[in-house]
N, C-alpha and C positions, 0 to 999 in steps of 0.2 A: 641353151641349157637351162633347165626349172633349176631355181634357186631356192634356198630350203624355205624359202618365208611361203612360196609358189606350191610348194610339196604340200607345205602345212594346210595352205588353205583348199586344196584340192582332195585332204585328206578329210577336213571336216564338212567339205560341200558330198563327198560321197557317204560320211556315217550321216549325214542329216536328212541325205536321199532314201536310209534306209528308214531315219527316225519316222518321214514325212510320208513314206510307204504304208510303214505300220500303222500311222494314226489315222491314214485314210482307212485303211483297213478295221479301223476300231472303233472310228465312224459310220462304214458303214452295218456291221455286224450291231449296232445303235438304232442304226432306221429300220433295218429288217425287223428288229424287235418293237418295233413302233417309239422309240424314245428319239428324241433330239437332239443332238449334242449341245453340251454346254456353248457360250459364245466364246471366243478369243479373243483378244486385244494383247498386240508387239507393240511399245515406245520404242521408236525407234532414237538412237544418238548420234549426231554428226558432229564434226568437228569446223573444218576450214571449205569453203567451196570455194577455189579459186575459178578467173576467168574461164580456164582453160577447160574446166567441168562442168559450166554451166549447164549444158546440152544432156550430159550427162545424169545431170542430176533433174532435169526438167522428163526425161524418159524415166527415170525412179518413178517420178511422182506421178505421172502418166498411169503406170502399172500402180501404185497404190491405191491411187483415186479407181481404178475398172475392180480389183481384187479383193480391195475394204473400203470399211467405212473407217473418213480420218473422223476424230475426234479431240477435243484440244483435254489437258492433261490439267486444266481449270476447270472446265465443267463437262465431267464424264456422264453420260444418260445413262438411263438402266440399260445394258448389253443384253442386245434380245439371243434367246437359244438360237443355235444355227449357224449365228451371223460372224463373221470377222472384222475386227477394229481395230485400227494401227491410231498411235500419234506420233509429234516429230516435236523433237528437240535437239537443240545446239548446244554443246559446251564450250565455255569460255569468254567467246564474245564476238568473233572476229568482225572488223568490219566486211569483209568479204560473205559472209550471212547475210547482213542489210543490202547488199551490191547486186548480189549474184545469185540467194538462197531465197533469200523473202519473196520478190519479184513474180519468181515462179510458181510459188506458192499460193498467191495473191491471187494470180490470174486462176488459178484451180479453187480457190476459197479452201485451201487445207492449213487449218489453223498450227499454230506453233508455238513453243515456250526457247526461251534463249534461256541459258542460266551465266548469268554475267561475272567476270573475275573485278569484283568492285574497284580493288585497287590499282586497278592496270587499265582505267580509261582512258582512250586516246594513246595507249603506248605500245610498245612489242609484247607480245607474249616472252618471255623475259625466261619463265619458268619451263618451256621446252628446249630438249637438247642443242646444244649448237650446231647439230649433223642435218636439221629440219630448216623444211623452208617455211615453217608456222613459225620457228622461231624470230622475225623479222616481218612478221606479216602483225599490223597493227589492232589489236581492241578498239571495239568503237567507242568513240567518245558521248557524254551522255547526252546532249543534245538530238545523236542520231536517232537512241535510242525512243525519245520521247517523242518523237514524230511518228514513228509505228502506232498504224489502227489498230488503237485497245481493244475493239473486238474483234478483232482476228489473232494477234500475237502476243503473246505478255512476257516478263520478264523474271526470273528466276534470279535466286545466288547462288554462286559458284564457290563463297568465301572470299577473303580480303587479297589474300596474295598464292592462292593457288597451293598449299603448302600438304605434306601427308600430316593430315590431322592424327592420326593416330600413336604421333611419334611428336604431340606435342604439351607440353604439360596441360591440364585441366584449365588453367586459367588463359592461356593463351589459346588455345582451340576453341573455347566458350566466346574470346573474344572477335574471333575466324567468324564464326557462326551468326554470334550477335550485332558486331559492325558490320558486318557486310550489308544485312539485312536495311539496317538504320541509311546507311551510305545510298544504300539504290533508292529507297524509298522517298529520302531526301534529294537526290537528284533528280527521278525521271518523274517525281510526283504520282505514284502508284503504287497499290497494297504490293509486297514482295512475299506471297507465302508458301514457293517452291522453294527446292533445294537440290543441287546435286553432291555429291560426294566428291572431290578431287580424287583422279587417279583410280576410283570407283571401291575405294578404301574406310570402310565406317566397321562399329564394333556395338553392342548393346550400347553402352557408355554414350557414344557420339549422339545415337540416335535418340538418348533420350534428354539429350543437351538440347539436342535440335527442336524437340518437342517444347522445350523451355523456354527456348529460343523466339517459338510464335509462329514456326513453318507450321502448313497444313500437312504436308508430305513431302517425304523425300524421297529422291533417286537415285540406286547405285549402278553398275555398270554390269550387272549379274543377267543374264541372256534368261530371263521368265517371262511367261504371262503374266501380264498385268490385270490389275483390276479382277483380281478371283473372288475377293472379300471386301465385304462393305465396310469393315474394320479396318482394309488393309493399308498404311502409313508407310514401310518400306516399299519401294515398287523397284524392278528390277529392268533393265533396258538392255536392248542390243544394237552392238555397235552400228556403224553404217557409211561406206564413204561411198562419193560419187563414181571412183573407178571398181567396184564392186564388179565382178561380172554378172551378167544378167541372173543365170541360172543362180546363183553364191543369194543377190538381191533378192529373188522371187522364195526361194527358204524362207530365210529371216525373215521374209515378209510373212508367212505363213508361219510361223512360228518352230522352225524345224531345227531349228537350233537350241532349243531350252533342254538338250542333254547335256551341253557343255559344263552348267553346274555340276552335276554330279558326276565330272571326266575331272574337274577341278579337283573333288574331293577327295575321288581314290588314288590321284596321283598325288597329293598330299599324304594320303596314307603310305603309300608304295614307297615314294622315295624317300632315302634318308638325307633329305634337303631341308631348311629351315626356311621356309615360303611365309613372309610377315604379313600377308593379302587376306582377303578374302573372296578376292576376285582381280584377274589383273587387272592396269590402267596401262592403256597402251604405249606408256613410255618407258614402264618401269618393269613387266615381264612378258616381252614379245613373244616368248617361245610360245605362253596361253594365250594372249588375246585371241579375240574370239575373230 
């Protein structure tokens, strides 16, 4: 018997199939007219790859590498018209990424950003519920971290101790922001000028803490294409785990998913619920994740 969580995702692999319809369709009414569609580029976000997903996850990247071009989210080229661009990013830290995520990657040359929870090296993710089995699954310690080829992987912050910044006074989230950065950089001996958002939760405010801060860019959990604007500072990601089903994978991959923002919006508007987000984080409102 499908469980509601099995309903939900079946519900958005069929409105995605219709999105992914349309836009071929609007692509091609594009070339008849002699024009070339703009390019695309999905970030993609992962979390934990245990052993048990490794295969799993090496068939992702299998389809990523034949469907796009990866590109790392440190040095994006000019996106030629036509063409599709994915990148890959980790949140939090696990060691299970350096184990079981990188490796695979490695042997594909598909570059990577981690974005690392500074204060939890070498310990449990501490900060997920105690119902998860991430929650006992350890941070890598910074050592590991500094053994990764600089030029294929680099290192992001995730902030000091995982916390929703948004719900923290000015001076304490500035310090979220600002240690983190100082902490990695002092440990793995490399510039830190990513970011991601915990919980995929930031507000104008954060992001221009973040800018103060000395990040080049940041990332929240919001399902868009990336890389539209040469301006562009906020960049938006879509989730990603290894037991994805293929068909659920190959969307995302394609970007068939960036209606979700604005399913977020109207169902903010519709219901009369007080939703503190501006995107879920997939621990804090499962009903939306994406």
């Amino acid at each position: 018997m499908s469980t509601p969580r099995q309903k939900n995702r079946l519900a958005k692999v069929l409105i995605s199939l219709g999105w992914y319809a349309a836009d071929c369709l609007r692509q091609l009414v594009l070339r008849i007219f002699g024009r070339t569609p703009s390019a695309t580029c999905v970030v993609f976000y992962y979390h934990s790859v245990p052993e048990a997903q490794r295969n799993a996850f090496a068939r992702q990247m299998d389809a990523l590498a034949r469907l796009t071009i990866p590109v790392s989210i440190d040095r994006i080229p000019q996106l030629l018209p036509g063409k599709r661009y994915c990148c890959i990013t980790f949140d939090d830290g696990f060691e299970d990424t350096i184990d079981n995520a990188l490796p695979e990657l490695q042997k594909r040359g598909i570059p990577a950003t981690v974005f690392v929870t500074a204060g939890f090296l070498g310990r449990a993710a501490e900060w997920w519920p105690l119902s998860t089995s991430e929650r006992q699954r350890r941070i890598a310690p910074a050592e590991r971290w500094r053994q990764l080829p600089a030029g294929l992987f680099s290192v992001g912050s995730h902030t000091v101790t995982h916390p929703s910044l948004a719900g923290l006074s000015e001076a304490k989230a500035r310090r979220e922001l600002c240690d983190s950065r100082a902490m990695l950089q002092e440990a793995m001996g490399r510039e830190i000028s990513t970011f991601s958002f915990p919980y995929g939760e930031f507000n104008d405010k954060l992001v221009a803490w973040c800018r103060e801060a000395g990040y080049q860019r940041v990332f929240t959990t919001l399902p868009r294409n990336a890389f539209q604007d040469v301006d562009e500072y906020v960049t938006g990601r879509v989730p990603v785990e290894p037991a994805d089903w293929n068909l659920e994978f190959r969307l995302k991959l394609l970007g068939a998913y960036r209606w979700l923002p604005l399913a977020f919006s109207w169902k903010r508007r519709l219901l009369p619920l007080r939703i503190s987000r501006l995107v879920c984080g997939q621990r804090r409102e499962p009903s939306e994740c994406p």
